[in-house]
C-alpha positions in Angstrom: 25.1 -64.9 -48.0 22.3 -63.1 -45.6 21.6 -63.8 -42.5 19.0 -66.6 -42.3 15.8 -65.1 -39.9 15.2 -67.4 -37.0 12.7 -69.9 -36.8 9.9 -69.4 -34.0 8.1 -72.9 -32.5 5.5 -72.5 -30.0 6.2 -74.7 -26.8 2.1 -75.1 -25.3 2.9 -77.5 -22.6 0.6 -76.9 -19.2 3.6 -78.5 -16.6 6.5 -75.5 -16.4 8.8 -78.7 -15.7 8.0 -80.2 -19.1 8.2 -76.9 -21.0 11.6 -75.9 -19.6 13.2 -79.3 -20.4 11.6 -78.7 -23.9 13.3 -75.4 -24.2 16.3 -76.4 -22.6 16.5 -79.3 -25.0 15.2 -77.2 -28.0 17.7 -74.2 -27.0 20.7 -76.1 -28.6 19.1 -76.2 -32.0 20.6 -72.9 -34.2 18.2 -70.8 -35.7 15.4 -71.8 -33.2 13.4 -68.9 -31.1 11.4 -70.7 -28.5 7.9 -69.2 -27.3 6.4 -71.0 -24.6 2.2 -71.3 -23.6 1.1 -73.0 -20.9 -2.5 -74.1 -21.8 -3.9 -74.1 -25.1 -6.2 -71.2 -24.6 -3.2 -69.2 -23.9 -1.8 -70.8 -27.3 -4.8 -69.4 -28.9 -4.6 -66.2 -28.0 -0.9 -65.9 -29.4 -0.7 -67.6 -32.6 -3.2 -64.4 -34.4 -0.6 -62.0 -32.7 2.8 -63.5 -33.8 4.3 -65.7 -37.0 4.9 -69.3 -35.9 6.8 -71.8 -38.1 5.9 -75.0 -36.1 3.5 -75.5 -33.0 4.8 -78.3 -30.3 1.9 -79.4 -28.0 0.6 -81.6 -24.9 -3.1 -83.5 -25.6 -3.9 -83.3 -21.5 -4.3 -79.7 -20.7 -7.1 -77.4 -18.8 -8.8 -75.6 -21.3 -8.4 -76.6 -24.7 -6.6 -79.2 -24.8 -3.7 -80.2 -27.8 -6.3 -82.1 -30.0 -8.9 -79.2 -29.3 -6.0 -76.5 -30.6 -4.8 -78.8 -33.7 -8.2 -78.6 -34.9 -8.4 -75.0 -34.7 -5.1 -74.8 -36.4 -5.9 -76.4 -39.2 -9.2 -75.4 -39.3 -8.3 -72.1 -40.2 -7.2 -71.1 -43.8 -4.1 -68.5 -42.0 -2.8 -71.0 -39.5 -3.4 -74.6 -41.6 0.4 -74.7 -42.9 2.0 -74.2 -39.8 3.6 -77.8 -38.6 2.4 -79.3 -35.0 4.0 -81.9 -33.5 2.5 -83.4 -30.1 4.5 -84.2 -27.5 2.1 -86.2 -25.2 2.3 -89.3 -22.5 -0.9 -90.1 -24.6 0.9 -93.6 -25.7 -2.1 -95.4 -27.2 -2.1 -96.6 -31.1 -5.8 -94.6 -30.8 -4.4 -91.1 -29.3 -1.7 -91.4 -32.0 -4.2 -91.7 -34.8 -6.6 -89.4 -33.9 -3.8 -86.5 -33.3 -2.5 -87.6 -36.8 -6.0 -87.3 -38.1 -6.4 -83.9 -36.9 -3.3 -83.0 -39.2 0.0 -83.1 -36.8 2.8 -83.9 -38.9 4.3 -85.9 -36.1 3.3 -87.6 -32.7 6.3 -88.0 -30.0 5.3 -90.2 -27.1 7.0 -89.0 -23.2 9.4 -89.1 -22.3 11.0 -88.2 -25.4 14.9 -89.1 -26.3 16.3 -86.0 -26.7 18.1 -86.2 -30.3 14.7 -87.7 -31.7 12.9 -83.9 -30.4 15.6 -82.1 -32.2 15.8 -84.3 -35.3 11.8 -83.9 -35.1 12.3 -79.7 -34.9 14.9 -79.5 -37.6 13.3 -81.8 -40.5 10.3 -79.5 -39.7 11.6 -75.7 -39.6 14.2 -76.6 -41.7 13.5 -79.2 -44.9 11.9 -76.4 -46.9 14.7 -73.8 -47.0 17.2 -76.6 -46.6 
């Protein structure tokens, strides 16, 4: 059997705290490369250069902010398949519904429990070629 090719998620998450405790967390999952942004413009700038299988993302960021980049993302024809989960302190039935709206696949209220992240990361990346 070949080698399976590892996964790459895109961590955009504008506090370096959060994003290292989301790579640390993420880091245990096999088959998982880990890019990390830390505003959505710098998000923008690196999905056109690189593949990305899932996009993880804060709403409150300078910039553009997570709801800002989900519509771009789906928006576009090349970049509409990719999976985004937000990961957001955003707790309101409103900001839940209007990510969802926007097209993420999932919305993860902080702070997170770390199995559900992982569980969240794997049925994403991984259901397809399961």
């Amino acid at each position: 059997m070949s080698e399976r090719v590892p996964k790459k998620l895109l961590v955009v998450e504008d506090s370096a705290t959060m994003r290292q405790m989301i790579a640390a967390t993420l880091g245990q999952v096999p088959g998982v490369e880990i890019a990390q942004c830390a505003s959505g413009f710098e998000a923008l700038k690196a999905i056109p250069r690189e593949r990305f299988d899932m996009v993880l993302t804060d709403i409150n960021m300078p910039d553009i902010n997570g709801l800002e980049l989900i519509g771009f993302l789906k928006g576009n024809p090349d970049t509409r398949h990719i999976p985004v989960v937000i990961l957001s302190t955003e707790g309101a039935q409103r900001d839940q519904d209007k990510g969802l709206s926007l097209g993420a696949a999932e919305y993860i209220v902080k702070p997170f429990q770390p199995e559900q992240l992982r569980a969240t990361v794997v049925r994403h990346l991984f259901s397809e070629s399961a």
